[in-house]
N, C-alpha and C positions, 0 to 999 in steps of 0.2 A: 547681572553680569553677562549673561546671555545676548542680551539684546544691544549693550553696551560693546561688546564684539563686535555683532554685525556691522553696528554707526559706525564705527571703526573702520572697518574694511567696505564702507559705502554701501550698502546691501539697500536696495529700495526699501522704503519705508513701510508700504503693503509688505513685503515678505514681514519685513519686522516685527509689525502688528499679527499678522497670525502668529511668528512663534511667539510675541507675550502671549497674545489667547491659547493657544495651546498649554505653553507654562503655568498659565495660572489656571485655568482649567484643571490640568494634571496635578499642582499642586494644592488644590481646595478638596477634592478626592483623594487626595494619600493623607492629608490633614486628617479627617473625616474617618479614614480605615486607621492611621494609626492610634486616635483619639477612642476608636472603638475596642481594638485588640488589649490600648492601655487599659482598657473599664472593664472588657472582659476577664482580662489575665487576675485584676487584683481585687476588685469588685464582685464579680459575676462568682456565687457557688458552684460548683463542679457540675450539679446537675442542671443548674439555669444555663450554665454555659453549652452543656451537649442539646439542651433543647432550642437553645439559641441559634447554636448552628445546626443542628437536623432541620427549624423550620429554613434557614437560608440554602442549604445546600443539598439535603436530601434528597429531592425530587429531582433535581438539576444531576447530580449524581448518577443515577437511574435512566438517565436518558441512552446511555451508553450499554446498550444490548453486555456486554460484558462486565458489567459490575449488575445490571442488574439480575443477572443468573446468579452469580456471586451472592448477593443479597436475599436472594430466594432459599439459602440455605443456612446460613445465620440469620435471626433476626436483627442482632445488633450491630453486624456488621455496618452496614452504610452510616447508622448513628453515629459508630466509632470510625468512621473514617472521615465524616463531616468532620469533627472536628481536628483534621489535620488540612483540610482545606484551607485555602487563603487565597485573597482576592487581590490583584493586580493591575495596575493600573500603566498604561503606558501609550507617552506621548505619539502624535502622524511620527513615519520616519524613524520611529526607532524598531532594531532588531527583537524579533520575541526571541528566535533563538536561532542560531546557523548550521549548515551544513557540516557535516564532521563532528557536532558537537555529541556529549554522551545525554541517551534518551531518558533524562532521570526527572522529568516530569511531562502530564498531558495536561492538556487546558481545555478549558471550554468558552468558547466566546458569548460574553453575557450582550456586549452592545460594541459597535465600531465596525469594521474590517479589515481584515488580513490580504495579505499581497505574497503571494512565491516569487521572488524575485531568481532563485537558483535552485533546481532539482535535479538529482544527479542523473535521472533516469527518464523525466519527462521534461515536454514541452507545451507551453500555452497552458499552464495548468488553472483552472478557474479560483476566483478569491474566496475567502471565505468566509461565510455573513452568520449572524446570531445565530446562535443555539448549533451550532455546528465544533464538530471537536477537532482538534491536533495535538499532533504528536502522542494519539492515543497510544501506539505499539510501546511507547514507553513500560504501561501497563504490561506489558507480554513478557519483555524483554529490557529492563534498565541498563542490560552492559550493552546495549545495540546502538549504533552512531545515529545521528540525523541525518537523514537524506536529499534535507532542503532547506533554505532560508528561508525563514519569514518575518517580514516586516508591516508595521499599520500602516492602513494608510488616514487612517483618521484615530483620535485619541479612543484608546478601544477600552474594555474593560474585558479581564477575564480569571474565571474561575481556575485557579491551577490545585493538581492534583499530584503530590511527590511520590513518586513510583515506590519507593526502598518502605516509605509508610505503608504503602497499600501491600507489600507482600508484607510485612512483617505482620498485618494483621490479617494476608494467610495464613501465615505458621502460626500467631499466637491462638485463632480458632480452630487450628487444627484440619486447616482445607487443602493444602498441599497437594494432595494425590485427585482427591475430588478437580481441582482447578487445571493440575495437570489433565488428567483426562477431557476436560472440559476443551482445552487445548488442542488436542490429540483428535479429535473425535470433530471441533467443526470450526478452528485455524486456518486449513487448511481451502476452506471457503471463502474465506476472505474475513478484514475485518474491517469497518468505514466508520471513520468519524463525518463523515459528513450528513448521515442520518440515524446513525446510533449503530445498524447492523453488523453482526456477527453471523457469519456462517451464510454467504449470499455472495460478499465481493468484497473489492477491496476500493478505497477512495477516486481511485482513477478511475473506477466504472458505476459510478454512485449513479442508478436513474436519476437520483436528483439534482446531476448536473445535465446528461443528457436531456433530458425532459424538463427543464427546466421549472421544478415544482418548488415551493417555498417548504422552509422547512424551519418550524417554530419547535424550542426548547421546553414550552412547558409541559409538565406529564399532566396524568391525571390517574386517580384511583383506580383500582382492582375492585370494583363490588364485591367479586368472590369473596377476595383475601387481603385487601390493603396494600398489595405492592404495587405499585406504577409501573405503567405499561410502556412507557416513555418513549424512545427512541424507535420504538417498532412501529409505533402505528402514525408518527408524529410527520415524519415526510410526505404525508399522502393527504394533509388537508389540504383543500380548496380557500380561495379567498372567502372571506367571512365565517368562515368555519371553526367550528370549539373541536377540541380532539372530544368530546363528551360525544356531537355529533359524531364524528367517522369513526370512533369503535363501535357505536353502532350500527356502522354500517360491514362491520369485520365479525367473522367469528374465528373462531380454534379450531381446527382440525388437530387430530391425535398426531402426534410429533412437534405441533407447536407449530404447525404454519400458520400463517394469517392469511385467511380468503374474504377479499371481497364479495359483497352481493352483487351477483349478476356478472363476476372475473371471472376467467378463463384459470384452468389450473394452470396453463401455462405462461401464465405473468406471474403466478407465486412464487416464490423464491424457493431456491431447490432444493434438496435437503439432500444424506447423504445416499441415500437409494437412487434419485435421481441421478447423481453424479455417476456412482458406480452403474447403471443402465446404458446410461449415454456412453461411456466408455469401452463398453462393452457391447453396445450398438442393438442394446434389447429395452430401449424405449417404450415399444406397444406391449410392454408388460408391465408399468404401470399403475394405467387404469385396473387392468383385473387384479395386482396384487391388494391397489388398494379398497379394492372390493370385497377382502377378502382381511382387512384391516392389517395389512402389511405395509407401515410407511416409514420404515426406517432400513439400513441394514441389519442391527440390532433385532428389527422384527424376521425378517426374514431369514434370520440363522435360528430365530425358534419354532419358524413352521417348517412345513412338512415339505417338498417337491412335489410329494401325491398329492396331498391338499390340493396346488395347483393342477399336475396331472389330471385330478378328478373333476375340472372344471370345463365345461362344454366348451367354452371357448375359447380356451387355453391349451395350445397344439405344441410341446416343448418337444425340440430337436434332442439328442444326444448331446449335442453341441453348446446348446443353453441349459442342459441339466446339471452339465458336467461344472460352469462359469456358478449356475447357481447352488452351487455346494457347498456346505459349511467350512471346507478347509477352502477353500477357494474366497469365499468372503474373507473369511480371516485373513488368509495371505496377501488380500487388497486392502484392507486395516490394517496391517502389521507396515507394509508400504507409506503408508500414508502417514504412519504414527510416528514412520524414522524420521521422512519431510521435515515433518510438523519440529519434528526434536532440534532436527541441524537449525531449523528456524531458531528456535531458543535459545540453543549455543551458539547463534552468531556466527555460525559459518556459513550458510548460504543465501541469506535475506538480502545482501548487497551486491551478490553476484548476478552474473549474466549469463546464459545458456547458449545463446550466440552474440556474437558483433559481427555487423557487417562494414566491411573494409573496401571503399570505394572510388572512385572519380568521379566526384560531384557532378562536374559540366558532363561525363560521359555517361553516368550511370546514376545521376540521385533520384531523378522518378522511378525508374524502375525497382532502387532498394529504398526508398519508400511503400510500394507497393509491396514487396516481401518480407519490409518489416511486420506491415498489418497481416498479411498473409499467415506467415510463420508462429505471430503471435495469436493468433484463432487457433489454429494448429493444435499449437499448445497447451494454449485453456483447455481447450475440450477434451484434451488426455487430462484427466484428475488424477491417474496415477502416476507423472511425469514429475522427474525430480525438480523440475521447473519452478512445482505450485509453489512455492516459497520466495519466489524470488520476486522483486517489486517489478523490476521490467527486464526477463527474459530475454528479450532481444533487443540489443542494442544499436543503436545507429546514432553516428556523430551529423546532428540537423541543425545543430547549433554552432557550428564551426569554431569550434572549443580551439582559444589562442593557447590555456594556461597544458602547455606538453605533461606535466606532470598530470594535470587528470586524465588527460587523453589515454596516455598510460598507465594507471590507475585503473581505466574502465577497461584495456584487454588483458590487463592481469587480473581482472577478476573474471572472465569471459572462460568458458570452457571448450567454445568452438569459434575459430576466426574463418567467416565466409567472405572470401574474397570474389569479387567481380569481374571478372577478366572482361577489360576491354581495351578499346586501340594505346592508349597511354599511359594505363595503369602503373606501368612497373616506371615509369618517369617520375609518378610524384613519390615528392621525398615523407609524406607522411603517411603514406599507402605501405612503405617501403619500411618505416620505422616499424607501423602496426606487424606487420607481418615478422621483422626481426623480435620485437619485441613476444607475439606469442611465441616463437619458436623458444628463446630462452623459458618461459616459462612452461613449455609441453604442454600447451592446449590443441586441441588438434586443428587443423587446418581443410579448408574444405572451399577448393576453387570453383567458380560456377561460372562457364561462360558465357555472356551476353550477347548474342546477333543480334545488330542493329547495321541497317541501312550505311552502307558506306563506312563501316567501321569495323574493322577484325583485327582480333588479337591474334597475335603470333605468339608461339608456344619457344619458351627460349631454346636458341642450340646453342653447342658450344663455341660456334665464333660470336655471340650473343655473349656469354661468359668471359670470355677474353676480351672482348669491349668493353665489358661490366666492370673489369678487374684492374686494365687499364685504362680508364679516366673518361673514355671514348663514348659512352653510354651515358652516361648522366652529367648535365651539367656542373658546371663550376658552383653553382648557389644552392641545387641539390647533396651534391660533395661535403659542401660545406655545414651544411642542418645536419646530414650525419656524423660529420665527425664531430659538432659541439653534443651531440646524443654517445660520444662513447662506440659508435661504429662505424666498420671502416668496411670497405668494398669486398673485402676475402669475407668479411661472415654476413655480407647481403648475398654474394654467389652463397654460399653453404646454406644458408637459409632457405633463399629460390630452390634449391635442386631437392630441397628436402618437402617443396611444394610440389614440382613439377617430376 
């Protein structure tokens, strides 16, 4: 029927032949899984059936730093959630799932690639290839929206995982609070499906897009204990390499980092003492706590100050006694624990901390430049109500036609920094953004740009009277705000409540 379309509407005969190959490709594989589920469901005994799907999906499971802590505490959790697993198959070109949509399952890509086609908050976002996960946050948060489209670009295959199953088998083993605080305690770190981690980053800052490393999905056993170690050690093999090889070339350290032989501690991923250090700009205390077997906050609300005090090389000011205090910890965990909350109630994971409000021709390098600026900024406050949100600082680089997201993203914005520069107050969508925050009370925060041959003039009131009478903005400018619902009196009232 498909291809009988195409003839129809003339479609070279090359495309046509890939979609029958793709069709029937995709339709020998749904044969295959439906043919399987049917034998499963009415054939297979209850217990062949969970073992059936434990040896297909268990390991694969595990790969995701977050189920497998999960799993570290029930034994049969992963078992019982393999079996709500199911495999999906889906032809080049089609949507896995879109933007806006509700995040009520995560996938893992068994084989194909994925394409972002549309992200609310980023640009140029890399594809993503086997053993790599999406729409993990699902897991976190199932009432939280998508933030992105994504489509194959080749017939992919992949493991999906339905969020509402996997909490329901927190609450029926009774993990609720345990998961919560799991949450609470290293969320706020980040969480990547691109290599499994939890408690390091979040997908947009995955080394293993930076650095361009491969990243294979298979786990491999725990000698210790039998639990797979999977997504933690699994980004860091080399071509030709078995993960059997590179954990051995890892150990534990106490809190659960993983250190390479012959790594620096500071390529390991930071845990929450580091964050709180860095924050607080007491870094070279570190090394001597962890000398001292201090590598968490957790640890260091149960030693002593003297302990350190008592240490030759350890010189603490009033100043760092006072930050390393136990009500002082706490009160940076209790900070951090509210973040982490508003994340799970879906109030702040889609918002923005700033937007910046521009003139592309006059100012888009330079609020380039203080997007990444301001975003550094930010990261490196771990106690900033920020940590929660997917991109903090916003800037339209995509010169977004559709007005409704445009305005979608500074009503979600809680500071509009505008650029004052020579033409600024002329464009009509500089002019919306800024009416648009003012109705919603976000605050406003002008920033004047000197550049060579170009200065803003600061309005006065025969600037207003121009404004008000038609004299100031063009006819095609006039015209985009009044199909937006505003008119010349509440852009003056707006300006003055800037300037």
């Amino acid at each position: 029927m498909a291809v009988g379309y195409l003839k129809h509407h003339r479609v070279s005969s090359r495309i046509q032949l890939k979609v029958f190959r793709t069709l029937n490709e995709a339709s020998v594989i749904r044969r295959q899984l439906a043919h399987f589920d049917r034998l499963a469901s009415v054939a297979f005994p209850p217990q062949l059936k969970q073992t059936v799907c434990h040896e297909l999906w268990s390991q694969r499971l595990m790969t995701l730093d977050l189920l497998w802590e999960v799993g570290r505490w029930e034994a049969s959790f992963i078992k019982e959630l393999a079996l709500a697993v199911q495999e999906r198959v889906v032809p080049a070109q089609v949507v896995v799932f879109s933007a806006g949509e509700p995040s009520d399952v995560a996938y893992l890509l068994l084989s194909g690639g994925l394409a972002v086609t549309y992200h609310e908050f980023e640009t140029g976002v890399p594809d993503f290839t086997p053993g790599m996960w999406v729409g993990e946050k699902a897991l976190v948060n199932p009432r939280s929206l998508r933030a992105e489209t994504l489509v194959c670009k080749v017939l992919s295959q992949l493991m999906s995982v339905p969020a509402l199953e996997f909490h329901k088998l927190i609450a029926h083993f009774d993990l609720k609070d345990r998961f919560s605080d799991l949450l609470n305690e290293r969320l706020w770190l980040g969480l990547c499906g691109r290599c499994g981690v939890l408690g390091d980053h979040y997908s947009s800052a995955c080394p293993s897009v930076s650095h361009g490393l491969s990243r294979n999905f298979v786990a491999a056993s725990n000698p210790a204990g039998g639990a797979a170690f999977g997504g933690r050690f699994s980004m860091n093999l080399g071509h030709g390499a078995t993960l059997r090889d590179s954990l051995a070339r890892w150990t534990l350290r106490p809190g659960g980092m993983a250190v390479s032989s012959g790594q620096s501690d500071h390529a390991v991923a930071k845990t929450d003492l580091q964050r709180f250090l860095q924050a607080h700009h007491l870094e070279h205390l570190f090394e001597h706590m962890y000398r001292h077997g201090i590598s968490s906050l957790n640890d260091l609300k149960l030693a002593s100050v003297e302990e350190l005090r008592s240490d030759p090389d350890v010189h603490l000011t009033h100043r760092e006694e006072r930050i390393l205090s136990k009500s002082a910890i706490s009160a940076f965990q209790r900070k951090i624990g509210q973040a982490t909350r508003k994340f799970l109630e879906n109030s702040e994971a889609n918002q923005h901390f700033l937007f910046i409000s521009h003139f592309k021709e006059e100012a888009g390098a330079t609020a380039s430049l203080m997007q990444d600026m301001l975003a550094r900024m930010l990261q490196e406050d771990p106690s900033s109500v920020s940590g929660t949100m997917e991109a903090p600082v916003f800037l339209d680089s995509e010169d977004l036609k559709d007005l409704s997201n445009l305005k979608l993203h500074v009503k979600r914005s809680h500071n509009l920094v505008i650029l004052l520069t020579q033409g600024v107050l002329t464009r009509p969508w500089c002019l919306l953004e800024i009416v648009t925050a003012i109705r919603c009370r976000a605050n406003l925060l002008p920033v004047k740009v000197e550049e060579p041959g170009s200065r803003f003039e600061f309005p006065n009131e025969a600037y207003y009277e121009r404004l008000v009478g038609g004299q100031e903005l063009d006819r095609s400018c006039q015209k985009f705000l009044e199909s937006e619902g505003i008119c010349l009196v509440e852009v003056e009232s707006a300006l003055k409540q800037v300037f």
